[in-house]
Structure formats: structure tokens, C-alpha cells
N, CA, C and O atoms as a GROMACS GRO file, in nm:
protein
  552
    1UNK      N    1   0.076  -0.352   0.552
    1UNK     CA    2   0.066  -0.244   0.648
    1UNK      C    3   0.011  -0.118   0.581
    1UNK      O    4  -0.055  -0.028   0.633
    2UNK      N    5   0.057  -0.133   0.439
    2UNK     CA    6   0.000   0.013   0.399
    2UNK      C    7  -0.125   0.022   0.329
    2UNK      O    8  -0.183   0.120   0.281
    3UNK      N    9  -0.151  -0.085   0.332
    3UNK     CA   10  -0.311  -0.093   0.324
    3UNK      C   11  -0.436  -0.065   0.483
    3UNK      O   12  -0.530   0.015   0.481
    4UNK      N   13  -0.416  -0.114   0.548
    4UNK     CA   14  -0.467  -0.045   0.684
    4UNK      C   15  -0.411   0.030   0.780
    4UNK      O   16  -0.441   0.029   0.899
    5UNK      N   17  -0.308   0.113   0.713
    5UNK     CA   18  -0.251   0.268   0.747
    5UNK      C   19  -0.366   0.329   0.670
    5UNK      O   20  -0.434   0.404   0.741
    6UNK      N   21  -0.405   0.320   0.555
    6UNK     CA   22  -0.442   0.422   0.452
    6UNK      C   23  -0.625   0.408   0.494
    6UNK      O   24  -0.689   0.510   0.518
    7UNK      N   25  -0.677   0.297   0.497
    7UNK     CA   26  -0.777   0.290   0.568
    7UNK      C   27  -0.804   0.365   0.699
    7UNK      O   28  -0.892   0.451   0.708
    8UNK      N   29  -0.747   0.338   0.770
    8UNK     CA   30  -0.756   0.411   0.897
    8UNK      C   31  -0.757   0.549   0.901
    8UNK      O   32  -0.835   0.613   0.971
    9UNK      N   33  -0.642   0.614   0.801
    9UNK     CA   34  -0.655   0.789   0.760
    9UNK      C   35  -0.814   0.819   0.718
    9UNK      O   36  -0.894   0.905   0.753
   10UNK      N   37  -0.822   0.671   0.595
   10UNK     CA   38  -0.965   0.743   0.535
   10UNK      C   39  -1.096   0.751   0.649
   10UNK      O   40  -1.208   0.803   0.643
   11UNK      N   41  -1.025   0.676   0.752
   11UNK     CA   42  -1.167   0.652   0.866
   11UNK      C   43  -1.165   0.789   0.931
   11UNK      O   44  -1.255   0.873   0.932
   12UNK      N   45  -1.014   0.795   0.998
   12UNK     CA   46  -1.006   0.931   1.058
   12UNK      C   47  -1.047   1.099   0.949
   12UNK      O   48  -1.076   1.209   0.996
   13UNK      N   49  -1.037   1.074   0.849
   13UNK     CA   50  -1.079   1.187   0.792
   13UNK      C   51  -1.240   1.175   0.760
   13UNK      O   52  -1.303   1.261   0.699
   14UNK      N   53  -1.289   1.065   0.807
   14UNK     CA   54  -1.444   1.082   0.794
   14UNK      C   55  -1.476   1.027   0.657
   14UNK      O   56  -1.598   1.021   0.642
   15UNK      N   57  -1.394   0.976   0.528
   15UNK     CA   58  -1.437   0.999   0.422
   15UNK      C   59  -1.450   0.806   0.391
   15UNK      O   60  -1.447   0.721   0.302
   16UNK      N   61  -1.459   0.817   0.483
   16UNK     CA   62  -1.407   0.584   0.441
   16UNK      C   63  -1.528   0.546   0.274
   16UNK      O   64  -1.519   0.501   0.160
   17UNK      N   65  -1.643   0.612   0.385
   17UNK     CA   66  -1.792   0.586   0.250
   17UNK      C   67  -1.785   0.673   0.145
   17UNK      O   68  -1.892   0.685   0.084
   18UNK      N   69  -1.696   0.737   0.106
   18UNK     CA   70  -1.705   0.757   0.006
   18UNK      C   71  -1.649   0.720  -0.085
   18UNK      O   72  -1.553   0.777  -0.135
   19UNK      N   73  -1.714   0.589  -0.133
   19UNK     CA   74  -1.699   0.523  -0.244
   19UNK      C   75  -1.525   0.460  -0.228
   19UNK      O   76  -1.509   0.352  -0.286
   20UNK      N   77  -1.436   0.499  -0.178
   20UNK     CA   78  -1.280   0.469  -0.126
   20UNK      C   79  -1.259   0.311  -0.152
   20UNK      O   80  -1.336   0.237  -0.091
   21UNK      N   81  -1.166   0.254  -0.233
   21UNK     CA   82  -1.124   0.136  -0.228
   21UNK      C   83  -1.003   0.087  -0.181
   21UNK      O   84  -0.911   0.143  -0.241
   22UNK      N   85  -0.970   0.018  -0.111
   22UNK     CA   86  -0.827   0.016  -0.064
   22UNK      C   87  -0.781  -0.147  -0.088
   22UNK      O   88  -0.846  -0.231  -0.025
   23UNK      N   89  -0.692  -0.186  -0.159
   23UNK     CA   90  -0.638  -0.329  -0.119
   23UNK      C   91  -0.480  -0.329  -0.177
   23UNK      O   92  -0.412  -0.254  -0.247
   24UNK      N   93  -0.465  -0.436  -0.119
   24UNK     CA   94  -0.299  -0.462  -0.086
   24UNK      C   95  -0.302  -0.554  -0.188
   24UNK      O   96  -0.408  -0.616  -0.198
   25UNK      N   97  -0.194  -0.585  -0.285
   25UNK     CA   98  -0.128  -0.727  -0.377
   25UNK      C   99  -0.031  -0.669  -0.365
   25UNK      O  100   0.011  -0.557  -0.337
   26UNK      N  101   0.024  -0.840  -0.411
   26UNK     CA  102   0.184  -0.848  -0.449
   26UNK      C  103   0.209  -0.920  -0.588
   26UNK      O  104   0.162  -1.024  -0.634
   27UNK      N  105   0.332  -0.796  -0.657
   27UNK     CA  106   0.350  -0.890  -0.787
   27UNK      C  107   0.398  -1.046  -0.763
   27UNK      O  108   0.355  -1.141  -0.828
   28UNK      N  109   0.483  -1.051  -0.670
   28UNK     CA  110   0.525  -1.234  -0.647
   28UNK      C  111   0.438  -1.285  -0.525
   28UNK      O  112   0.483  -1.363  -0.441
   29UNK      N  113   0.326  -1.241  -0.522
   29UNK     CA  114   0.273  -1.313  -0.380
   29UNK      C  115   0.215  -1.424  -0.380
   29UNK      O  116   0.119  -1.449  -0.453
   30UNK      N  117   0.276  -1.520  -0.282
   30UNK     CA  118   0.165  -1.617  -0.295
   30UNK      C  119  -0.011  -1.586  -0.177
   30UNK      O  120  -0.038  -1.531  -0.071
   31UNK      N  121  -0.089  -1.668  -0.292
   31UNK     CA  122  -0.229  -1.663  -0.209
   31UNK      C  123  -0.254  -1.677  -0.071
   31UNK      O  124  -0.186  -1.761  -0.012
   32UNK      N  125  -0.332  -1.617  -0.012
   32UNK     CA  126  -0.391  -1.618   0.118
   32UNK      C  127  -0.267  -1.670   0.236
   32UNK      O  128  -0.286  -1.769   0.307
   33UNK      N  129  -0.130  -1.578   0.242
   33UNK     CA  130  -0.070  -1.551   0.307
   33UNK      C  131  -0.125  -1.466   0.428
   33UNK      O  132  -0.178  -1.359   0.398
   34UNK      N  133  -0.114  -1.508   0.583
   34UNK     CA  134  -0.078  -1.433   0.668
   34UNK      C  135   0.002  -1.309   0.684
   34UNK      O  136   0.120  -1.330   0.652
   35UNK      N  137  -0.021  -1.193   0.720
   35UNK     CA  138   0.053  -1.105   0.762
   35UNK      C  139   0.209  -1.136   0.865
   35UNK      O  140   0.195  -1.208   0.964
   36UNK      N  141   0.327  -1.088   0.838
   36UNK     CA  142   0.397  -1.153   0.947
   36UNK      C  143   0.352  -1.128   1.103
   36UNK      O  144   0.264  -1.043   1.111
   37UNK      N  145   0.374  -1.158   1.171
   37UNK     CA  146   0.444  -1.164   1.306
   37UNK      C  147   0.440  -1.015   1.356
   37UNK      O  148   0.345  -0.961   1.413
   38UNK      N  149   0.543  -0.969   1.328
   38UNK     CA  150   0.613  -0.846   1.315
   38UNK      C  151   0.524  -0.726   1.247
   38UNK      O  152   0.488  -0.629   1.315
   39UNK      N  153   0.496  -0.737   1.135
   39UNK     CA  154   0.389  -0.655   1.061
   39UNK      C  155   0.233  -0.648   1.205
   39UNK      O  156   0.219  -0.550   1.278
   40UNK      N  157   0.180  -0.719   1.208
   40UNK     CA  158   0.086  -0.763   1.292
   40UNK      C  159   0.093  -0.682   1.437
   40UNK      O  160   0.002  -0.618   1.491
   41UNK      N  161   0.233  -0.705   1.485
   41UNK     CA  162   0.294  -0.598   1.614
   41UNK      C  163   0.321  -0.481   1.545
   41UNK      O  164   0.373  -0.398   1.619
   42UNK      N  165   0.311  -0.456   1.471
   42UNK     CA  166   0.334  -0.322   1.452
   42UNK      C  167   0.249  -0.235   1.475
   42UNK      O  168   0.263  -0.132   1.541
   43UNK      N  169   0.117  -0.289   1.400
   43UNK     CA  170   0.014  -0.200   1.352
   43UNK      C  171  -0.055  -0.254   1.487
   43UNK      O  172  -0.146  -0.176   1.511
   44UNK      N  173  -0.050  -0.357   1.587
   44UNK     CA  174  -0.112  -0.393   1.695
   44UNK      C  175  -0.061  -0.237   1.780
   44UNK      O  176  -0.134  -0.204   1.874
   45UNK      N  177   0.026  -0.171   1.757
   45UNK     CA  178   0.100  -0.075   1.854
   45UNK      C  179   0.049   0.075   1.799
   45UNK      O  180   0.058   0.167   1.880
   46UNK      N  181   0.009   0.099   1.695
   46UNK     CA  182  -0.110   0.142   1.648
   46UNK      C  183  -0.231   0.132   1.636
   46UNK      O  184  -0.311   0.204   1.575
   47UNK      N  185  -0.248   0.021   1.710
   47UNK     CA  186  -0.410   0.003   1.723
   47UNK      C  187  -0.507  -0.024   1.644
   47UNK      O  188  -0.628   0.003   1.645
   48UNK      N  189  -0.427  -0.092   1.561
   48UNK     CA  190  -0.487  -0.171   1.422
   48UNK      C  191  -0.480  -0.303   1.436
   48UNK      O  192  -0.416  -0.354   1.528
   49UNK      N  193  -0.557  -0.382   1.332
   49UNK     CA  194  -0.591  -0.497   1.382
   49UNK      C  195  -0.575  -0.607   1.237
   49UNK      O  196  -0.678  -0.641   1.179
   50UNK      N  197  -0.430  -0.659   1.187
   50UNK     CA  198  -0.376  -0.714   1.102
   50UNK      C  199  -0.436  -0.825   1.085
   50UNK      O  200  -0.469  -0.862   0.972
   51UNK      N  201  -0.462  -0.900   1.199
   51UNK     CA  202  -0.459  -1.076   1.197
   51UNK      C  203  -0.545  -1.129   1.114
   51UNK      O  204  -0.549  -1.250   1.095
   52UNK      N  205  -0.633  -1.033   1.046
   52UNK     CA  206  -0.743  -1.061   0.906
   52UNK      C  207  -0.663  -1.068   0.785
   52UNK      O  208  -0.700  -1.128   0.684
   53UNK      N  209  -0.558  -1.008   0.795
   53UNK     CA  210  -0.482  -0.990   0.667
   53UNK      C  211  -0.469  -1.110   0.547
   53UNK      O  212  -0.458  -1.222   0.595
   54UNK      N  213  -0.468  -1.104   0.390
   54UNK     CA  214  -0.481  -1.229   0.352
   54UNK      C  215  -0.386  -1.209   0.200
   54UNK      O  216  -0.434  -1.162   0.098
   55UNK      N  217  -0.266  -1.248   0.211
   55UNK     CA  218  -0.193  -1.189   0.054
   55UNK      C  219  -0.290  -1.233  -0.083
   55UNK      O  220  -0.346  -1.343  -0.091
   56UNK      N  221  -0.296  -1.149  -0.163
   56UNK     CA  222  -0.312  -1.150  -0.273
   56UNK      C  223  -0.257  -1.140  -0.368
   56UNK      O  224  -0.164  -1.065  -0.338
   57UNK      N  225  -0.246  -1.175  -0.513
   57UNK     CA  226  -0.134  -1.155  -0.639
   57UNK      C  227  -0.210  -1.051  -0.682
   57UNK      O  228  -0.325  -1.031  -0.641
   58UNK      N  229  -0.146  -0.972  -0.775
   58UNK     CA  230  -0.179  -0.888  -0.866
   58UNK      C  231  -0.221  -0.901  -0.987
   58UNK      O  232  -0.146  -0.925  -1.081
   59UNK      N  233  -0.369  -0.885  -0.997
   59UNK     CA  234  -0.445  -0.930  -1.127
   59UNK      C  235  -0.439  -0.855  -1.228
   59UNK      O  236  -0.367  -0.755  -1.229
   60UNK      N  237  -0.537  -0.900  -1.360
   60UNK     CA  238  -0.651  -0.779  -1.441
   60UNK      C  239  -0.751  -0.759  -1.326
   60UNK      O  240  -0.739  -0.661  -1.252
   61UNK      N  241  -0.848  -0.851  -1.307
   61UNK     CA  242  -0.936  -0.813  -1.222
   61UNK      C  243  -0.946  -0.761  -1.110
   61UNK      O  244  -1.051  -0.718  -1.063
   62UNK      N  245  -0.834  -0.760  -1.054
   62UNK     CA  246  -0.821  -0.672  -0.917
   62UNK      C  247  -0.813  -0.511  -0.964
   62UNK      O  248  -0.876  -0.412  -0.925
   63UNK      N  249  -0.689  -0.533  -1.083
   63UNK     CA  250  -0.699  -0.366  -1.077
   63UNK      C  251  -0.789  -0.287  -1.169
   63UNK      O  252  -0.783  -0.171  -1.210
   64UNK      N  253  -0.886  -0.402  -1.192
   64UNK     CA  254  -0.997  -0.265  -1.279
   64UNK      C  255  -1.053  -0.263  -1.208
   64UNK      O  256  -1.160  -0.252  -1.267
   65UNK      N  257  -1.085  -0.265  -1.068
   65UNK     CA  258  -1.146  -0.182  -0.927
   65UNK      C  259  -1.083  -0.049  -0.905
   65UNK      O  260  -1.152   0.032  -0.844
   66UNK      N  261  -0.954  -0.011  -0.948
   66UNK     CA  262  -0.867   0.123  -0.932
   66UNK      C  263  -0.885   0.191  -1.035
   66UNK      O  264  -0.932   0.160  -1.144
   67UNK      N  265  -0.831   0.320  -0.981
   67UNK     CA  266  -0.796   0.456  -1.094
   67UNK      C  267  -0.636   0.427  -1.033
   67UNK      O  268  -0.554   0.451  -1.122
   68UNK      N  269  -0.575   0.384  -0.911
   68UNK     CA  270  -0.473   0.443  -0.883
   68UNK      C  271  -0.411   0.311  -0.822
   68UNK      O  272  -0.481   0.226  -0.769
   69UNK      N  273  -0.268   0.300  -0.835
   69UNK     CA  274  -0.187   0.195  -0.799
   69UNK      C  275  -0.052   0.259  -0.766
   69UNK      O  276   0.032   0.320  -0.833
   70UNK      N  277  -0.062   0.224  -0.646
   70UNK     CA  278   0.088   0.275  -0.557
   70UNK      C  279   0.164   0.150  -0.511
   70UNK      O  280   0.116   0.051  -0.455
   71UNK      N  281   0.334   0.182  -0.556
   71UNK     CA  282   0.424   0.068  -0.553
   71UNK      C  283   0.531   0.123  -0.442
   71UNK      O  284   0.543   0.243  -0.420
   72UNK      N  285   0.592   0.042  -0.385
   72UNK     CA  286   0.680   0.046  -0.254
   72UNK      C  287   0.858   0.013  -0.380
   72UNK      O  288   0.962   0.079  -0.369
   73UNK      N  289   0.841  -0.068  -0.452
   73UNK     CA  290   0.952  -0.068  -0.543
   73UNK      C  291   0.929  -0.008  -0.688
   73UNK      O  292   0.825   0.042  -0.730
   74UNK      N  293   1.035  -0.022  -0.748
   74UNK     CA  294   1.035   0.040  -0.911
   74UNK      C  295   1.013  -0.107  -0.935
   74UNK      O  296   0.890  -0.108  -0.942
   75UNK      N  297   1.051  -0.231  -0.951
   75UNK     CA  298   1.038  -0.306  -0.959
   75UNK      C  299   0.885  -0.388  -0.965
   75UNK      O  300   0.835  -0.485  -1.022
   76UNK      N  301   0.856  -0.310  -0.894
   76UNK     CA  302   0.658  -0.329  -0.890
   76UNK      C  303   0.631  -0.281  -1.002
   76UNK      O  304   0.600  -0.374  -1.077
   77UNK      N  305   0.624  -0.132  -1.081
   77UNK     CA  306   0.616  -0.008  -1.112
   77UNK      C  307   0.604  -0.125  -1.291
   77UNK      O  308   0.507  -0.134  -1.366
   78UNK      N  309   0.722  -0.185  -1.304
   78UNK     CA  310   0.846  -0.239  -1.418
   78UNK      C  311   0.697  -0.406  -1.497
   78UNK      O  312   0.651  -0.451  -1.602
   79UNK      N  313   0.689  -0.431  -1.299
   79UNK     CA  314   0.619  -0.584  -1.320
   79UNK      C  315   0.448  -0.546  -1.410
   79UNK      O  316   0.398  -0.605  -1.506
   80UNK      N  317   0.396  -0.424  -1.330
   80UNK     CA  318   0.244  -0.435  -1.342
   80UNK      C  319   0.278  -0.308  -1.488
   80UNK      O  320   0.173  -0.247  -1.506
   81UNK      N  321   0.359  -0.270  -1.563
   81UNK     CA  322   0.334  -0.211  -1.648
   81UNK      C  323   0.399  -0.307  -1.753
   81UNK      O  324   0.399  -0.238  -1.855
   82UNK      N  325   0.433  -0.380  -1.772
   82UNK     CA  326   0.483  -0.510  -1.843
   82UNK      C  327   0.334  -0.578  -1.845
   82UNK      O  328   0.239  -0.509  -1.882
   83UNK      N  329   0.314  -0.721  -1.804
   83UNK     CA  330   0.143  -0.737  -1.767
   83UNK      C  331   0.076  -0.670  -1.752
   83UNK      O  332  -0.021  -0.730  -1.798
   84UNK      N  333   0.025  -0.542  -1.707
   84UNK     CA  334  -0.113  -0.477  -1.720
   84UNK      C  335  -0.100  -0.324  -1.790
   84UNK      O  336  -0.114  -0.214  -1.736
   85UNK      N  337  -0.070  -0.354  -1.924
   85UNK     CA  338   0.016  -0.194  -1.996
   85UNK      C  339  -0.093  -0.092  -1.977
   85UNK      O  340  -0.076   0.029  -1.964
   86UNK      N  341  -0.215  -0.163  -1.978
   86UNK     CA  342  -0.342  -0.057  -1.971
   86UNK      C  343  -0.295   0.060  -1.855
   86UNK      O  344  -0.280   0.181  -1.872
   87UNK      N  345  -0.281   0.003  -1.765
   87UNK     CA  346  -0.252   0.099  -1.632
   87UNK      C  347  -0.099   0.149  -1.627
   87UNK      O  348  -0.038   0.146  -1.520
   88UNK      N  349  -0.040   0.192  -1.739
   88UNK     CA  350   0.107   0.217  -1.715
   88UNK      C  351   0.074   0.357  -1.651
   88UNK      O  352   0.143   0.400  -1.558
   89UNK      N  353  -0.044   0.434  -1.708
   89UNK     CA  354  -0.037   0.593  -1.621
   89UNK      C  355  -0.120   0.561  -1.518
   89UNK      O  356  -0.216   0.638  -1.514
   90UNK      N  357  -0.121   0.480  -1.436
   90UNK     CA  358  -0.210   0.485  -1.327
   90UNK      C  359  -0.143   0.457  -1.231
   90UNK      O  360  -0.191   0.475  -1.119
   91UNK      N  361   0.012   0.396  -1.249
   91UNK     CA  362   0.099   0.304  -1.122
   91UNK      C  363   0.254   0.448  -1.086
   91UNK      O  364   0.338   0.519  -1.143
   92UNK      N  365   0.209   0.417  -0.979
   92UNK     CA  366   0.336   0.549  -0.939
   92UNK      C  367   0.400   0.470  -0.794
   92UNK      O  368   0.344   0.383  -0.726
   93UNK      N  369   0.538   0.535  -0.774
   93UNK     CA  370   0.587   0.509  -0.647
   93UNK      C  371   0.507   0.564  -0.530
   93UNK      O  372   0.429   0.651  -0.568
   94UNK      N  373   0.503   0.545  -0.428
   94UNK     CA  374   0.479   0.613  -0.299
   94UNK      C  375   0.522   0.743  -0.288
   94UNK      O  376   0.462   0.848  -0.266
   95UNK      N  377   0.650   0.714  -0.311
   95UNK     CA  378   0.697   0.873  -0.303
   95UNK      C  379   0.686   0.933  -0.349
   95UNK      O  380   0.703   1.051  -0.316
   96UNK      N  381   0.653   0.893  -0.452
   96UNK     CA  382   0.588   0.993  -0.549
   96UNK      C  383   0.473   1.101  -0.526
   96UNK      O  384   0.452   1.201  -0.595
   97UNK      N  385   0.422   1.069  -0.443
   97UNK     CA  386   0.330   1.109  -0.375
   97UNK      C  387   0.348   1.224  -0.302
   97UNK      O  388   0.254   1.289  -0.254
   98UNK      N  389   0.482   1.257  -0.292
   98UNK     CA  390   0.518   1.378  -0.188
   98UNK      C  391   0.628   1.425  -0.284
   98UNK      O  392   0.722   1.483  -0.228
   99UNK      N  393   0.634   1.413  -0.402
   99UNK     CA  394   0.721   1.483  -0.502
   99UNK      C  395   0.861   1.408  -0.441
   99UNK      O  396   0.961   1.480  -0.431
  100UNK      N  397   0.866   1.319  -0.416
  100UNK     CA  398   0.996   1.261  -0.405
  100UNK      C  399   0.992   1.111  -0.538
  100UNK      O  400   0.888   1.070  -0.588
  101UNK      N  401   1.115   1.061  -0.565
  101UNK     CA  402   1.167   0.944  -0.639
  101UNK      C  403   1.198   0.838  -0.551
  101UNK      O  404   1.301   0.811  -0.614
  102UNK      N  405   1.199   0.763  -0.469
  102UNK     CA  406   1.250   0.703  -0.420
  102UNK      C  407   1.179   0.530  -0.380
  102UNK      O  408   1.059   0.504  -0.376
  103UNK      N  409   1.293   0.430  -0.353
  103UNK     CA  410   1.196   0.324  -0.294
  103UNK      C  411   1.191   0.292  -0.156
  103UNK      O  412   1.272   0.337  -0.075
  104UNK      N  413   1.096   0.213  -0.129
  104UNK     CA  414   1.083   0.157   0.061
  104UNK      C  415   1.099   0.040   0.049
  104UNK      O  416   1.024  -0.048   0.004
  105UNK      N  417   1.214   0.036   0.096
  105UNK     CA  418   1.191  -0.168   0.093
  105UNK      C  419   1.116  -0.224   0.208
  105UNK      O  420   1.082  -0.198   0.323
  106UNK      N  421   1.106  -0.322   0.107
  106UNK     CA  422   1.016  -0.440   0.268
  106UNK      C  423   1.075  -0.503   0.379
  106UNK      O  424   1.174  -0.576   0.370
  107UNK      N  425   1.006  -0.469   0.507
  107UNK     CA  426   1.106  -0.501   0.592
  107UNK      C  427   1.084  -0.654   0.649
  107UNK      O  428   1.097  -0.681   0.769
  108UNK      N  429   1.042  -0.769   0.534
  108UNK     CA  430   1.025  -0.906   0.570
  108UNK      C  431   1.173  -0.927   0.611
  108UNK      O  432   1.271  -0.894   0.544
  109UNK      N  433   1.173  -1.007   0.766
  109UNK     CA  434   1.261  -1.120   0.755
  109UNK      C  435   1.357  -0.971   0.844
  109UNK      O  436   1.474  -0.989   0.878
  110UNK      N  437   1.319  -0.899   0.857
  110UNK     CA  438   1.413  -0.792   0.926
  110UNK      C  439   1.354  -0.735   1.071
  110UNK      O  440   1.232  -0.746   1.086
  111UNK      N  441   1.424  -0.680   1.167
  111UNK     CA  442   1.366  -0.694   1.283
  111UNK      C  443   1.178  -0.588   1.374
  111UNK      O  444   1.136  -0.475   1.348
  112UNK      N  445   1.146  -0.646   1.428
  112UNK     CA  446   1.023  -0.522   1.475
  112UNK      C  447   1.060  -0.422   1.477
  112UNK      O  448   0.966  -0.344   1.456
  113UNK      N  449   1.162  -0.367   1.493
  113UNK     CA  450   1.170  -0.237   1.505
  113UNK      C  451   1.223  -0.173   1.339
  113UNK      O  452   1.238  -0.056   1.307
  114UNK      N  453   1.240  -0.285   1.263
  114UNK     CA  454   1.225  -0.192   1.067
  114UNK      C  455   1.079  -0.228   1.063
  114UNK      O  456   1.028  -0.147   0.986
  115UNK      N  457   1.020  -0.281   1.093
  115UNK     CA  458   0.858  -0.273   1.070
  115UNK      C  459   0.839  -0.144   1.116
  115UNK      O  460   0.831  -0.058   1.028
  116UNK      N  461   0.829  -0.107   1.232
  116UNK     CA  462   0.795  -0.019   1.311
  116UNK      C  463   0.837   0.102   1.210
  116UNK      O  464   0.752   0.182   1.168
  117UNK      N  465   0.995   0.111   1.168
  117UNK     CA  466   0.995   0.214   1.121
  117UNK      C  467   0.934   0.227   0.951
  117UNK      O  468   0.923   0.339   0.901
  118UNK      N  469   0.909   0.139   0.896
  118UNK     CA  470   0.860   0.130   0.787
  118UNK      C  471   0.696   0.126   0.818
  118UNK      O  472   0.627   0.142   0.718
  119UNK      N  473   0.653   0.113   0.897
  119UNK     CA  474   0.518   0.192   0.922
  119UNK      C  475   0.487   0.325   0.935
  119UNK      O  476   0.384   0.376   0.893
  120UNK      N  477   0.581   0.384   0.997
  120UNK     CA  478   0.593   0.522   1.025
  120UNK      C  479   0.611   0.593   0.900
  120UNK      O  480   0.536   0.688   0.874
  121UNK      N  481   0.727   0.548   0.799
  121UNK     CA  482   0.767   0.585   0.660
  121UNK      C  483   0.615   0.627   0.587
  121UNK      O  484   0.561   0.731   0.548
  122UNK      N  485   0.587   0.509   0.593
  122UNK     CA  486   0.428   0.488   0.524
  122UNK      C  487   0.315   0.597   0.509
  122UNK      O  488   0.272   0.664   0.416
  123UNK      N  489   0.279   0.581   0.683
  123UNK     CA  490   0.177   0.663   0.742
  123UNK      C  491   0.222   0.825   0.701
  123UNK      O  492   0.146   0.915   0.664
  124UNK      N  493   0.357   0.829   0.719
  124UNK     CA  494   0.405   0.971   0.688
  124UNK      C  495   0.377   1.018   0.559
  124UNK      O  496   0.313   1.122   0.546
  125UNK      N  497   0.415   0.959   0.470
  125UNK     CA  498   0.412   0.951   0.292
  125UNK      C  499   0.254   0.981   0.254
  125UNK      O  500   0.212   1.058   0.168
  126UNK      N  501   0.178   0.894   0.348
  126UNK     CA  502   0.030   0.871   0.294
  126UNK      C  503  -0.040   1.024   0.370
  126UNK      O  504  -0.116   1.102   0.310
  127UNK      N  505  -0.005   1.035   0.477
  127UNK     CA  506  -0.059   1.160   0.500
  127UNK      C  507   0.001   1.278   0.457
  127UNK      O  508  -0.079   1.371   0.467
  128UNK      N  509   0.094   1.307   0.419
  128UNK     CA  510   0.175   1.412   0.346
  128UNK      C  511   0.130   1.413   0.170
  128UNK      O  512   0.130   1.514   0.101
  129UNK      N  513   0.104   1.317   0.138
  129UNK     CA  514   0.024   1.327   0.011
  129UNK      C  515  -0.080   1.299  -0.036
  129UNK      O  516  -0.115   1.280  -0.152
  130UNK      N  517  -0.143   1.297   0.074
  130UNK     CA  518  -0.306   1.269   0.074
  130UNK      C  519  -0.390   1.334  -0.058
  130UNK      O  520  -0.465   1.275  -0.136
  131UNK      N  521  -0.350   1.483  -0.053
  131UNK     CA  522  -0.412   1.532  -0.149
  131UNK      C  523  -0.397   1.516  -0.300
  131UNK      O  524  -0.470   1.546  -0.395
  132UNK      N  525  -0.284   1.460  -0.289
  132UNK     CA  526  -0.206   1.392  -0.431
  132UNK      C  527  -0.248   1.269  -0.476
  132UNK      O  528  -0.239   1.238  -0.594
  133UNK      N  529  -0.308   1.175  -0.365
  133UNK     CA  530  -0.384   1.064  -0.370
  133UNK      C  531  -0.503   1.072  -0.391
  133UNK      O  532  -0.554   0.971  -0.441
  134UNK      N  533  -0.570   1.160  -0.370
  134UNK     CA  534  -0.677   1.182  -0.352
  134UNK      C  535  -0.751   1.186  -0.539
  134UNK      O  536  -0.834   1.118  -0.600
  135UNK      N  537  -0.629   1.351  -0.583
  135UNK     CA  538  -0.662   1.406  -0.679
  135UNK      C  539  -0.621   1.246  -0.804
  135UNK      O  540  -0.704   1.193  -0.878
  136UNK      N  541  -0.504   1.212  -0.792
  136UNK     CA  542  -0.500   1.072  -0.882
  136UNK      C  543  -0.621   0.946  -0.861
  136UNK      O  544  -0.638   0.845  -0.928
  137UNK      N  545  -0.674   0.981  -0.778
  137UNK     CA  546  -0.738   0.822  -0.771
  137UNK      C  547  -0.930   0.848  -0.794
  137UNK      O  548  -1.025   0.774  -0.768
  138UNK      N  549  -0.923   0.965  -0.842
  138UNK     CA  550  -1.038   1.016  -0.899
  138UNK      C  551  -1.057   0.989  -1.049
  138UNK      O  552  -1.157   1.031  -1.107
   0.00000   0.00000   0.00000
């Protein structure tokens, strides 16, 4: 979800072409997973359009496409600076993003309406620190 939340800002702010990379992994993900159900209605209620969605693991090669890597757990934060030490200053929480510490858990396996609100979490975080994203991922 918080990969085409963050897309969609960059569309609405006009800036998508500029040069902007956006993708979603997971440290335990398995390959070319579907989006849930639930995830899918969410962002369908936003007017986004999930059903392309395709999980990915977390590489080397994925992340030397980034300057910047944003984690939903510390646990993410723990995994990709263990395996990819190169990027230990490049991986931050979300919240971090708005001068907060904190984590978002995932709301797999929990009802549409923690999607719903863990979309909202998201979108909020990402637009409240836009400029913080912005300036790191340069």
C-alpha cells in the first residue's frame, strides 16, 4: 500500500518524472505474491488500482536503484542493515520521517477496516514528511 500511496502523492504533486523511484520489498517475502484482498479494497476506496501488485524480496540489486529505504518495522531496519551494511545510513523508519520513533505494523490477516486505517497512517506520514523524503532520497 505504501508503495502506491507514495506514487500517487508523487503524481499529484506533478513531480512522478522526475527521475522518482518507488518499489515495495519484503525482508521475508515470498516472490510474486498478490496483494491481499483487503489491501486491494483499500486503496480500491482510494482510487488506486492494487491488482498489479507483485511481492518482491529484498535484494543487493534492488537497492542499488535507491538513495533511500523506508521500513514499517525496526525489525526491517535490523534485517537490511545486517545483509546490506552498505546502506545502514540510508534505511530509516517511516516515522522517522515526521521526527517521530515509532513502528506500523502490518495489518495482514486483520480486518478491512486496519487496512483502511493503516492506509491512512501511511498517506499521513508520507505527506507530512514529504520534504524529509524528498531531501534523504537525493
Amino acid at each position: 500500500m505504501a508503495e502506491i500511496l507514495f506514487q500517487d502523492i508523487l503524481a499529484k504533486k506533478d513531480i512522478a518524472k522526475e527521475g522518482w523511484q518507488v518499489a515495495s520489498a519484503g525482508c521475508w517475502a515470498l516472490p510474486d505474491m498478490a496483494a491481499t484482498q483487503k489491501a486491494q479494497k483499500a486503496m480500491e476506496e482510494k482510487g488506486l488500482d492494487l491488482t498489479m501488485h507483485a511481492s518482491q524480496a529484498v535484494t543487493q540489486k534492488l537497492l542499488d536503484n535507491f538513495h533511500l529505504v523506508l521500513c514499517m518495522e525496526k525489525a526491517h531496519i535490523t534485517f537490511i542493515q545486517k545483509h546490506f551494511p552498505a546502506f545502514k545510513d540510508r534505511v530509516f523508519l517511516l516515522s522517522e520521517m515526521i521526527e517521530e520513533n515509532y513502528e506500523i505494523e502490518d495489518p495482514v490477516g486483520r480486518s478491512l477496516e486496519d487496512y483502511q486505517i493503516t492506509a491512512d497512517h501511511l498517506l499521513s506520514i508520507m505527506e507530512a514528511g514529504f520534504s524529509k523524503i524528498k531531501s534523504l532520497s537525493c
